[in-house]
N, C-alpha and C positions, 0 to 999 in steps of 0.2 A: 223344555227339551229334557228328556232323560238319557241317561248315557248308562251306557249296562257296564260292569263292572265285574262280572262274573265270571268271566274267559283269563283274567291276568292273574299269573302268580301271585302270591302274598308281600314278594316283597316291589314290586310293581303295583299294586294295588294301592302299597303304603305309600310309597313314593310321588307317587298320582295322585293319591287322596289328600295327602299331608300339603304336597305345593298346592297342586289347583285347587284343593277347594277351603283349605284350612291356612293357605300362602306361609308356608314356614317356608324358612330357607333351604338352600339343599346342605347345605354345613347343618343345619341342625339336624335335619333328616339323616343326611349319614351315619349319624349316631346312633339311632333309633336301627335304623337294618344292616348295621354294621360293614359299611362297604365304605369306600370314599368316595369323594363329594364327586367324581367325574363319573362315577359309576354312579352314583344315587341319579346324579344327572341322565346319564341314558337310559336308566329305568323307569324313569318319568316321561322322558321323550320316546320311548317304544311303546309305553302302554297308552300314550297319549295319542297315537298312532293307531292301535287296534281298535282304540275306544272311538273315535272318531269312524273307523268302517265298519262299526258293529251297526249301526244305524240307533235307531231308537226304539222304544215302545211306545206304546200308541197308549195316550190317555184315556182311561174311561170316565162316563160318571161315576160308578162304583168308587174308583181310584181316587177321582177327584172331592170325593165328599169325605171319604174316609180319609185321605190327606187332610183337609181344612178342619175337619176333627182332630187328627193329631199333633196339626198344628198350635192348635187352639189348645188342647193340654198342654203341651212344649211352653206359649204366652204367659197361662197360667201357674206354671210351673214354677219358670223364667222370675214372674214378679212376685210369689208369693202369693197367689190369690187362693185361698182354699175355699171358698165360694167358688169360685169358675173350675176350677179343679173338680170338683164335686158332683156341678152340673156336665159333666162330661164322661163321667165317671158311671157303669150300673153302679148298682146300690150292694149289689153280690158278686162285686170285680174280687178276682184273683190275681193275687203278684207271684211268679214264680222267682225265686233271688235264685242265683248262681252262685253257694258256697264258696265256688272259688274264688270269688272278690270280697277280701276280706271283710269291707263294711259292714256285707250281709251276712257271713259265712255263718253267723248265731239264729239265723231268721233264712229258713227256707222258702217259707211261706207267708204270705200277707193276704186275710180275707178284709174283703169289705171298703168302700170307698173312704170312710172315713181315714181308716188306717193306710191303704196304699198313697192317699192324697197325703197326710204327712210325711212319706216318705220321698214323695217327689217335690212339697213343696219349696220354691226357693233353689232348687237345686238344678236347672236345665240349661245354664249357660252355656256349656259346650255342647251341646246336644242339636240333630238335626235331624228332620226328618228323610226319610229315604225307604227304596222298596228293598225288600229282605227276602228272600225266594219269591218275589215278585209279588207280593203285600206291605202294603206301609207299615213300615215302622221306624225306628230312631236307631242313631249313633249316637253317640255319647263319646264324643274327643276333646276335651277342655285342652285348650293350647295345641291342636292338634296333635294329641298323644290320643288314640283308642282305645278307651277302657272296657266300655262293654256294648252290645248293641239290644234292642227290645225289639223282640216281637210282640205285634198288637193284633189281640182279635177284638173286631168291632161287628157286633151285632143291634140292629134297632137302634142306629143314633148316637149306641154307646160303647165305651172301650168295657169288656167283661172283660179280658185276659190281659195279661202281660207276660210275657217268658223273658228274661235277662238271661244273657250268653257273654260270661267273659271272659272262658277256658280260650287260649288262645287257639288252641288246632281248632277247635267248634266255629270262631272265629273266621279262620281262613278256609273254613270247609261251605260257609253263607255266598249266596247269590248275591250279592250289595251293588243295586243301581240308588246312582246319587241323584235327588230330583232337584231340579234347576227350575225357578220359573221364567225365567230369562225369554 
């Protein structure tokens, strides 16, 4: 089941995303979109409501292949494997980093599988896959905080591109449906 995400305000978006899919509390969530806990509550129960009559999108192959591929980098990610990382990886992948997250903010740019596979390896626990203007890509929420999200272009089997987005307006300006396989 996919649920579109793209119709709710940012702080309904949070609220919705942080409980249902990331189950943080609404006391922790209040803190995050600055309202309290009865209001964080109805902003989860409103957008939980539109999201429910937005209906869904429709799987493709397309969809579904290039999901189980970015899946499959997120695994490899996840455990460290820079072997499987690799193999999913072109061999002439570009990372584009978003200065504004400071990790990167020294490193714009990342050519080449070798080099973007260290930078993801080990590191995908909070991360999830999800469609991004309606193409797969990842969230990135450890503890359900959203740090940044990836856009993935996948050509021939493999991931060539990544864009990291972690300005926050860029952010709340993305199409973000969450994919369920439920």
């Amino acid at each position: 089941m996919l649920v579109v995400l793209g119709n709710l305000n940012p702080a309904e978006r949070i609220a919705f995303v942080l409980h249902d899919v990331f189950a943080l509390s609404f006391s922790e969530i209040s803190n995050i979109v600055g309202r309290n806990e009865t209001a964080t509550r109805q902003l989860a129960s409103r957008a939980r409501g539109r999201v429910q009559g937005a209906g869904s999108v429709e799987h493709t192959e397309e969809h579904k292949h290039k999901q189980e591929l970015v899946e499959a980098f997120l695994a490899a990610s996840r455990t460290g494997n820079f072997e499987k990382l690799l193999l999913v990886l072109d061999p002439n992948v570009v990372l584009h980093n978003d200065t504004s997250f400071a990790p990167v903010a020294g490193i714009p740019v990342v050519h080449g599988a070798s080099a973007v596979a260290k930078q993801f390896s080990g590191r995908a626990q909070g991360a999830r896959a999800v469609l991004i203007d309606g193409s797969v890509g990842i969230i990135v929420a450890p503890r359900g905080r959203m740090m940044f999200a990836l856009k993935v272009i996948v050509v021939a089997d493999k991931i060539t591109e990544i864009e990291m987005i972690a300005d926050k307006t860029r952010l709340s300006e993305l199409d973000m449906t969450v994919i369920s396989n439920e």
